[in-house]
C-alpha atoms as a printed R data frame, in Angstrom:
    type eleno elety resid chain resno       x      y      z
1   ATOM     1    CA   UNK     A     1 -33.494 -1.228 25.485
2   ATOM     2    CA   UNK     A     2 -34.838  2.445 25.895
3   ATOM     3    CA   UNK     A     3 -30.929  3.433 25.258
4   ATOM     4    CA   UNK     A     4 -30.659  1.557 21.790
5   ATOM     5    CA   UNK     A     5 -30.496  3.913 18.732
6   ATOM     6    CA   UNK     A     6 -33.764  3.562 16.457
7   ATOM     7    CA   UNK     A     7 -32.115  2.509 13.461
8   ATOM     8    CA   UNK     A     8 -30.321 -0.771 15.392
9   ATOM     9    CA   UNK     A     9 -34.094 -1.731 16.332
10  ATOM    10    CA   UNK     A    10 -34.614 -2.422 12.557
11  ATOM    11    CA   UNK     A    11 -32.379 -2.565 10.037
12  ATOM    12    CA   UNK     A    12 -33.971 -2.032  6.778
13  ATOM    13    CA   UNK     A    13 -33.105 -4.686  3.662
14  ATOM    14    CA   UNK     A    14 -29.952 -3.505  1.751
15  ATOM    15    CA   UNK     A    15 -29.265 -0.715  4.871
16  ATOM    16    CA   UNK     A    16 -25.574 -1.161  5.544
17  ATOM    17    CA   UNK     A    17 -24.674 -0.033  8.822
18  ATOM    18    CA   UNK     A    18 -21.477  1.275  9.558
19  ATOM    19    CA   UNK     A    19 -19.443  3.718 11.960
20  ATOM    20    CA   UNK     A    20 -22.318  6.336 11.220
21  ATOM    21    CA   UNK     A    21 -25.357  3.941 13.234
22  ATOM    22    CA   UNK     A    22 -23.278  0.769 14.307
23  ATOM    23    CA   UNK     A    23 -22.578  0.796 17.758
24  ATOM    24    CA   UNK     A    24 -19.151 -1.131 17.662
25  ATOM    25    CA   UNK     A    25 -17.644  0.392 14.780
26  ATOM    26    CA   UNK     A    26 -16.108  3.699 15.504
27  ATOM    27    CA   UNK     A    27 -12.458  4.754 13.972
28  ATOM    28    CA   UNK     A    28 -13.167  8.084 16.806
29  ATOM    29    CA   UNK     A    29 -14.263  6.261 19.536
30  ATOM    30    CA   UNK     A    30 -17.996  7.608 19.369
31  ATOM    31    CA   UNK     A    31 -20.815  7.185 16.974
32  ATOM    32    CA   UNK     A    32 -23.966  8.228 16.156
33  ATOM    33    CA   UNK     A    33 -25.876  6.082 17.609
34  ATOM    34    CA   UNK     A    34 -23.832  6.463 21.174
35  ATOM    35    CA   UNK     A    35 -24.751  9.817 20.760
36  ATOM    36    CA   UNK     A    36 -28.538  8.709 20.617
37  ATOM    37    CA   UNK     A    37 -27.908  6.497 24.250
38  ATOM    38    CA   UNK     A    38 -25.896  9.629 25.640
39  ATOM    39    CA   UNK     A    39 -28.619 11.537 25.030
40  ATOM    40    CA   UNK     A    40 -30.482  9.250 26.789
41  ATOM    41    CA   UNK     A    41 -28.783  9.078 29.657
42  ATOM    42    CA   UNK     A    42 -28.355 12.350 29.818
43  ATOM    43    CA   UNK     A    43 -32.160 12.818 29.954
44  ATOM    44    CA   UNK     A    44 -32.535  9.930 32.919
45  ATOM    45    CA   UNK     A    45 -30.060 11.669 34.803
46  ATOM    46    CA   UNK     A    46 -32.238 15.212 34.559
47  ATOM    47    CA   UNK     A    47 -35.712 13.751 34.844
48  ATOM    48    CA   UNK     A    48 -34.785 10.057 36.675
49  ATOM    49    CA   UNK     A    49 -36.414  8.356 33.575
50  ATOM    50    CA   UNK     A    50 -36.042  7.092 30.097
51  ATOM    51    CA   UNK     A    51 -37.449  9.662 27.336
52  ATOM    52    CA   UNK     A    52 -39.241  6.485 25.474
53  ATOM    53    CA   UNK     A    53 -40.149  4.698 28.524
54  ATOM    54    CA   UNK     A    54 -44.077  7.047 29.216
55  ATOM    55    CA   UNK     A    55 -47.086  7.265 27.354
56  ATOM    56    CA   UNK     A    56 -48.392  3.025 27.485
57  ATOM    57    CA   UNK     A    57 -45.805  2.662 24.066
58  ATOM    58    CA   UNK     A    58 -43.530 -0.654 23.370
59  ATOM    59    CA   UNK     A    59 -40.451  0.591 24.001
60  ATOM    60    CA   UNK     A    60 -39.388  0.216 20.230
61  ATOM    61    CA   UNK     A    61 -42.251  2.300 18.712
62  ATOM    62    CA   UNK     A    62 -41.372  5.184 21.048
63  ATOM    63    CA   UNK     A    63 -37.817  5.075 20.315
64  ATOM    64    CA   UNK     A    64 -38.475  4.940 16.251
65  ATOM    65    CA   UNK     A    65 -41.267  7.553 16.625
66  ATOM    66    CA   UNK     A    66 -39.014  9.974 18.565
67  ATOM    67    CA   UNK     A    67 -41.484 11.138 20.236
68  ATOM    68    CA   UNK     A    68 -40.849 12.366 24.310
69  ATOM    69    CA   UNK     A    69 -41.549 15.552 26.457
70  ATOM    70    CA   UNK     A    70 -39.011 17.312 28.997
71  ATOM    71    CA   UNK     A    71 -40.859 17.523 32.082
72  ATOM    72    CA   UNK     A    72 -38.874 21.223 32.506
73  ATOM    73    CA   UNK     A    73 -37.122 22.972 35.319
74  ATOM    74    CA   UNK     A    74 -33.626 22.799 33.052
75  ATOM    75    CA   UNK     A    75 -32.376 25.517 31.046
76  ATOM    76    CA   UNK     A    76 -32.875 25.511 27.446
77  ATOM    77    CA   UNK     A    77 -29.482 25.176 26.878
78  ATOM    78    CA   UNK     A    78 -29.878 21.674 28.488
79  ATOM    79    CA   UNK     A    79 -32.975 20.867 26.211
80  ATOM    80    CA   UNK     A    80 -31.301 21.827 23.389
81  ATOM    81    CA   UNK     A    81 -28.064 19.643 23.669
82  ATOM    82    CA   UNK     A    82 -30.667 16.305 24.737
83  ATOM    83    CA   UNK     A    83 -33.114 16.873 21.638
84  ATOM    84    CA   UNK     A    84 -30.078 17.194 19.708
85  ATOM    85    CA   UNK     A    85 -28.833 13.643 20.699
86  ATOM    86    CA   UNK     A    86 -32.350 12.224 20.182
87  ATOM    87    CA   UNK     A    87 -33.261 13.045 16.918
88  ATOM    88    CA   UNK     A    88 -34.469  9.524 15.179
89  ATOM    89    CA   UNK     A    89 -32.026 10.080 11.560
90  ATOM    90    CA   UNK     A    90 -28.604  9.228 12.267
91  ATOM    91    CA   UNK     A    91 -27.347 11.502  9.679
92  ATOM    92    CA   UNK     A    92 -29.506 14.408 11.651
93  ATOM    93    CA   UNK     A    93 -27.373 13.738 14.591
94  ATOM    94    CA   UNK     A    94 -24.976 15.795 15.912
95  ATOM    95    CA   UNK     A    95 -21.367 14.572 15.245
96  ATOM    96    CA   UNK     A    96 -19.098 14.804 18.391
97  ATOM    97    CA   UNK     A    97 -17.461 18.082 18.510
98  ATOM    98    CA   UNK     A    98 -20.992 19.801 17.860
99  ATOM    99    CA   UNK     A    99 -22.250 17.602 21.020
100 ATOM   100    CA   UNK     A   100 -19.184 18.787 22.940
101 ATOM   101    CA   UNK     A   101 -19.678 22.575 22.045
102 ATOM   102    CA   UNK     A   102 -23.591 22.377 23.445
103 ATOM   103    CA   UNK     A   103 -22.330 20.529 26.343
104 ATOM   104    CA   UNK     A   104 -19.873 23.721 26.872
105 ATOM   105    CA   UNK     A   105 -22.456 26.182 26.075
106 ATOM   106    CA   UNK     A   106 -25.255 24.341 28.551
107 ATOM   107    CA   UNK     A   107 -22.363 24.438 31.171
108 ATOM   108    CA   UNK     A   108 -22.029 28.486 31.112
């Protein structure tokens, strides 16, 4: 549940969701809200936890509030790419080729 996008915890009345926040729509493969659980995982494989998962929070409430800390010791090149995945807006999100340039640029 920490890896679930905030707007698939709850969709508001007359929302539509489509390939930009569902999950298991995607004509490229990749959508907004994967980028949300990429980002993620990307920050359990760094710090060996969820970002939402601290701080006494529901799960839910800390994933809508967007709210999380980097413990440090990565670069902020790093920091930069995660915090771009985990922004709560879906249209605020990174689309894919902007992910894959700060993955490029954090690998330098």
């Amino acid at each position: 549940m920490p890896y679930r996008a905030p707007e698939l915890f709850d969709v508001k009345t007359g929302k539509t969701l489509d390939e930009k926040v569902d999950i298991w729509v995607s004509p490229t493969g990749m959508t907004r809200a994967d980028e949300q659980s990429l980002g993620c995982t990307l920050y359990a494989c760094a710090y060996g936890q969820s970002p939402f998962e601290a701080d006494g929070q529901s799960v839910p409430m800390a994933v809508a509030s967007g709210r999380y800390r980097h413990p440090g010791g990565y670069s902020d090149k790093l920091v930069k790419l995660i915090n771009a995945m985990l922004v709560v807006e879906p249209t605020n999100r990174p689309d894919i080729e902007t992910v894959i340039d700060l993955t490029e640029k954090a690998m330098r």
